[in-house]
C-alpha positions as CSV (number, residue, x, y, z in Angstrom):
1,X,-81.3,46.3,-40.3
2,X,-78.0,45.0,-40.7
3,X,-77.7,41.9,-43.3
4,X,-77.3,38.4,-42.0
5,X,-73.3,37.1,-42.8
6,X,-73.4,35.1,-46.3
7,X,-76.5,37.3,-46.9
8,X,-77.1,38.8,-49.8
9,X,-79.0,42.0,-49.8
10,X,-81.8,40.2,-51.7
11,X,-82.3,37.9,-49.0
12,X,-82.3,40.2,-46.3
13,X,-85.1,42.2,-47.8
14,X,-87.3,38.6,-48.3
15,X,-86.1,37.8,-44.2
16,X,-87.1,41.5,-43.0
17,X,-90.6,41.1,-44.9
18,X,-91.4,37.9,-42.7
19,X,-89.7,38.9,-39.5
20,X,-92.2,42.0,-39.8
21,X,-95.2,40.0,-40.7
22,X,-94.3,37.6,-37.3
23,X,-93.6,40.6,-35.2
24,X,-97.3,41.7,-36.4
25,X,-99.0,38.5,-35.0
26,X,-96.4,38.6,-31.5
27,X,-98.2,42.5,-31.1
28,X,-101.8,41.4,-32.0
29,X,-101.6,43.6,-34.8
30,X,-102.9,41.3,-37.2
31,X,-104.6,38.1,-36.8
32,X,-103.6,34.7,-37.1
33,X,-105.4,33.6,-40.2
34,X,-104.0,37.0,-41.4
35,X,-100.2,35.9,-40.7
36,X,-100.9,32.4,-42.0
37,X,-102.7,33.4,-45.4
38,X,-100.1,36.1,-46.2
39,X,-96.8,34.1,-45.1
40,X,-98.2,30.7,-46.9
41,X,-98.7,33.0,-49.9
42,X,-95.6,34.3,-50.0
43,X,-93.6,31.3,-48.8
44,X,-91.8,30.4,-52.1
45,X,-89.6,33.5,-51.6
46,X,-88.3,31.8,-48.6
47,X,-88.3,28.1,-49.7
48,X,-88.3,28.4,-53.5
49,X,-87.6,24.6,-54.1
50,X,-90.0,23.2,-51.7
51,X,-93.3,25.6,-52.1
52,X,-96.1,25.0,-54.1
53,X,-96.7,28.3,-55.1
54,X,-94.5,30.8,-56.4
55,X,-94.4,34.1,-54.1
56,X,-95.4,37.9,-55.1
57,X,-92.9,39.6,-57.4
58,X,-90.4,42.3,-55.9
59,X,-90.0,40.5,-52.4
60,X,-85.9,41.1,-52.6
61,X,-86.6,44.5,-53.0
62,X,-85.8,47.4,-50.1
63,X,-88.8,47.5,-48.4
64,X,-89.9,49.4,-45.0
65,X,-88.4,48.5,-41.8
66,X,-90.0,46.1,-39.1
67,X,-90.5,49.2,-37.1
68,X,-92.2,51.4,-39.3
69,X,-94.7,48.8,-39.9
70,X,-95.0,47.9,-36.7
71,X,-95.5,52.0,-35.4
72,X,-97.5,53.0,-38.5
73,X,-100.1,49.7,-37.9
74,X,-100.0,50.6,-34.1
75,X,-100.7,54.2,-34.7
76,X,-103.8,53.0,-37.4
77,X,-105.3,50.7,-34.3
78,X,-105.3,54.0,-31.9
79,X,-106.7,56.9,-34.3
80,X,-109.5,54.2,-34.8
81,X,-110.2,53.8,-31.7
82,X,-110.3,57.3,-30.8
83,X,-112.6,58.2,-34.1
84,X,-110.0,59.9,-35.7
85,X,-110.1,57.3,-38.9
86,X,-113.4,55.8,-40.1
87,X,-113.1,52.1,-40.0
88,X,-113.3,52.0,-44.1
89,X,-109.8,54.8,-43.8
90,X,-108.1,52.5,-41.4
91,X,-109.1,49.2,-42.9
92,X,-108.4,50.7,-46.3
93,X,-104.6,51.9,-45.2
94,X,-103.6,48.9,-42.9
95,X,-104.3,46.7,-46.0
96,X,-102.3,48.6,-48.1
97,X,-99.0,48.3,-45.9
98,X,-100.0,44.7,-45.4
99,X,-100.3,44.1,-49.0
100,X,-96.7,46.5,-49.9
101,X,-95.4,43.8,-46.6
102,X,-96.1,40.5,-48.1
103,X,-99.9,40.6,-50.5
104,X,-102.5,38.0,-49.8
105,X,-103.3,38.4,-53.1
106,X,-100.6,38.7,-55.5
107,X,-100.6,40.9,-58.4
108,X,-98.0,39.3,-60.0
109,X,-96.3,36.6,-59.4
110,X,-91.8,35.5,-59.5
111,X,-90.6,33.4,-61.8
112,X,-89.6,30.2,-60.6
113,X,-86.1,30.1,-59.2
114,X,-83.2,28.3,-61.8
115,X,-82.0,24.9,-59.9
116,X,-78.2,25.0,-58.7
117,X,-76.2,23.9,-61.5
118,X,-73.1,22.7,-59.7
119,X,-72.6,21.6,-55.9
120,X,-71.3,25.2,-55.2
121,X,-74.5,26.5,-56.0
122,X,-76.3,23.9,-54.1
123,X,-74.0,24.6,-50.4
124,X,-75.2,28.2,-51.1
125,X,-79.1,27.4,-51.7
126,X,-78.6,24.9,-47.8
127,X,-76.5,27.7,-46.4
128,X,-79.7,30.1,-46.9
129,X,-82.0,27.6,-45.5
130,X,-79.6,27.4,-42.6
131,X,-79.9,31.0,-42.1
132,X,-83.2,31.1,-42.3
133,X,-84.0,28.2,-39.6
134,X,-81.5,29.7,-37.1
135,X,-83.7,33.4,-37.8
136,X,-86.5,31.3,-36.8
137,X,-88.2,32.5,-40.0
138,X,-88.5,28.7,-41.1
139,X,-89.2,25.6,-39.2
140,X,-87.2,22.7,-38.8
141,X,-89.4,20.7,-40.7
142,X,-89.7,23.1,-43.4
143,X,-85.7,23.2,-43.7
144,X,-85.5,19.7,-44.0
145,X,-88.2,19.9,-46.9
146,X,-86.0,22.4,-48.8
147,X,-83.1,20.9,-48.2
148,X,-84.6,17.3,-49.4
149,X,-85.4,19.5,-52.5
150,X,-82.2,21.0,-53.5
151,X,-80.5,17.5,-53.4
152,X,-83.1,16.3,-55.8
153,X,-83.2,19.1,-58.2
154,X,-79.3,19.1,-58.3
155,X,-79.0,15.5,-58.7
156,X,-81.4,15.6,-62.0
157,X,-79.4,19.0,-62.9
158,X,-76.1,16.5,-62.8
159,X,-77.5,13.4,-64.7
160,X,-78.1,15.6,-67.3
161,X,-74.1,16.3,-67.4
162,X,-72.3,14.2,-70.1
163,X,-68.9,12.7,-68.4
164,X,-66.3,10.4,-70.7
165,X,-65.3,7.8,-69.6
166,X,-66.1,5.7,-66.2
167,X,-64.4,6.2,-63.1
168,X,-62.5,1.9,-63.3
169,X,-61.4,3.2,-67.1
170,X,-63.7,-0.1,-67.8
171,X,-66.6,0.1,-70.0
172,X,-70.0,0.1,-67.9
173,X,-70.7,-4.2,-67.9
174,X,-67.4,-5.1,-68.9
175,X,-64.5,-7.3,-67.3
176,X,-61.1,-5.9,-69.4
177,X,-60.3,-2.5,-70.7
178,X,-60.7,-4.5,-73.8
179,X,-64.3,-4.0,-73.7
180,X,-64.8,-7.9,-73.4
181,X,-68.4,-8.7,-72.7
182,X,-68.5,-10.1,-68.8
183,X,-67.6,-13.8,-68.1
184,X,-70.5,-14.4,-65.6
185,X,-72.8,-15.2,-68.8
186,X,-75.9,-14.9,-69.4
187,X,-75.7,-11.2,-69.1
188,X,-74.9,-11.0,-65.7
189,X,-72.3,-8.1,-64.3
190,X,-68.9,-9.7,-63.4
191,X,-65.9,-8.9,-62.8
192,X,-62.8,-10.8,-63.5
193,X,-60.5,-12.6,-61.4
194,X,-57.7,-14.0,-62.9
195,X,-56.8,-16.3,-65.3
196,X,-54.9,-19.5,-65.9
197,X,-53.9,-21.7,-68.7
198,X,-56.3,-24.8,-68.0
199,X,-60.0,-24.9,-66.5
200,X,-58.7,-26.4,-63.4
201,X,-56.2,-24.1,-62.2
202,X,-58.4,-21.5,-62.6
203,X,-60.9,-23.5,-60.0
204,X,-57.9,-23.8,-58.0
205,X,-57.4,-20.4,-58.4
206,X,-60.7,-19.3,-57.5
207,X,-60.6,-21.4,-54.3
208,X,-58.0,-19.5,-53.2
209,X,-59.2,-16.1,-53.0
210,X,-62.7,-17.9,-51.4
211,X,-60.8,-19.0,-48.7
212,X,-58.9,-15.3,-48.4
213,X,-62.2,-13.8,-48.3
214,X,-65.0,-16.5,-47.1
215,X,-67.2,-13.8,-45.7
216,X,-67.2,-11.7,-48.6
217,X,-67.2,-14.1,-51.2
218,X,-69.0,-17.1,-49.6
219,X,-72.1,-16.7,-51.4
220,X,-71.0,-16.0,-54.6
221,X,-70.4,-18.3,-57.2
222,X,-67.7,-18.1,-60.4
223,X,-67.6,-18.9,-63.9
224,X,-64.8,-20.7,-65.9
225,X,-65.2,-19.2,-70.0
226,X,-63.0,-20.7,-72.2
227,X,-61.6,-17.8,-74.6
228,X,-61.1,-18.1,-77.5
229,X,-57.3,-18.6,-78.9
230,X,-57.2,-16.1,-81.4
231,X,-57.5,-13.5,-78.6
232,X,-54.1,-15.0,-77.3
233,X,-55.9,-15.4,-73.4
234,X,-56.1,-18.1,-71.0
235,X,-59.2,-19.6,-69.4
236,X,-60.5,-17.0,-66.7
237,X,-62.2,-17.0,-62.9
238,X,-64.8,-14.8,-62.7
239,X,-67.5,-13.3,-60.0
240,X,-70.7,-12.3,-60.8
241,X,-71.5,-9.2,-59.1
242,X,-73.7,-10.4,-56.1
């Protein structure tokens, strides 16, 4: 089998494992309750951020093709039939291909997969789920679930990420790069406005940039702090951030 583009060879092992197991079911080689048990088993090899359970170990590994399973199962069902294999010889070999295919029963289980560290990492986890939908090997649903999960696991894998500094060049709550506490008061986030040498041209000051931007700032109110003169600054308008 040829590899998917953006594959790697990994992934086209885990896809030709499945695409086998389906191909099974489509034939009536197996059952349903067979294809669900040994597909839900094994589904965290196909949707490691999103599955419960973690899948069999060595699923990325070459494996046989979809049609030798599909002959060698086939060619089980018709020496049973005509008595050429006891039913305990053919149940006792179709298990074993099933279980070297994808095991209801895992011997040992992955590990679980490392989250994407960076956003390059995450496009490549959503680029595999994208694959993997458009192989029909996943189901819309089931993408969406993965893909929900990847964002979530990367953004915890960025808060962890110390940055200096904030992206205004303000301290986080401030007003000035001076690190001046916010002139809303009373703890509330502001953000300053402008300043002016008495209380009353800052008013008229702040009446001005009301009537600039009435929808925007019609519901908010301002503050007029008097600083102190040592700091060498006039009195102040200020919003508090609605």
């Amino acid at each position: 089998m040829m590899a998917t583009r953006g594959a790697t060879q990994a992934e086209t092992n885990v896809a030709t494992r499945f695409r086998a197991l389906r191909r099974l079911l489509d034939e009536g080689l197996i059952t349903p309750e067979e294809h669900s048990r040994r597909r839900n088993t094994n589904l965290g090899a196909l949707l490691p951020y999103s599955s419960s359970l973690p899948p069999a170990q060595g699923l990325e590994r070459p494996g046989p093709t979809e049609e030798q399973v599909v002959d060698r199962l086939r060619a089980l069902a018709v020496s049973l039939e005509s008595r050429a294999l006891s039913p305990a010889e053919h149940g006792a070999e179709r298990t074993a291909i099933l279980d070297a295919l994808l095991p209801a029963e895992p011997r040992k289980v992955d590990m679980p997969v490392l989250p994407p560290k960076d956003m390059m990492e995450a496009a490549t986890a959503v680029g595999r789920v994208e694959r993997l939908r458009a192989a029909n090997l996943i189901s819309t649903e089931e993408a969406k679930r993965e893909k929900a999960a990847v964002e979530k696991v990367l953004d915890s894998q960025l808060a962890k990420q110390p940055v200096s500094g904030t992206a205004s060049g303000l301290r986080q709550g401030s007003a000035n790069g001076n690190g001046a506490k916010s002139s809303s008061g009373g703890g509330t986030p502001g953000v300053g406005l402008g300043s002016a040498k008495t209380e009353e041209a800052a008013r008229e000051t702040w009446e001005k940039i009301k009537a600039k931007f009435p929808e925007e700032l019609g519901a908010v109110n301002a503050t007029f702090p008097k600083v102190d003169q040592a700091s060498a600054e006039p009195a102040g308008a200020s919003s508090p951030v609605p």
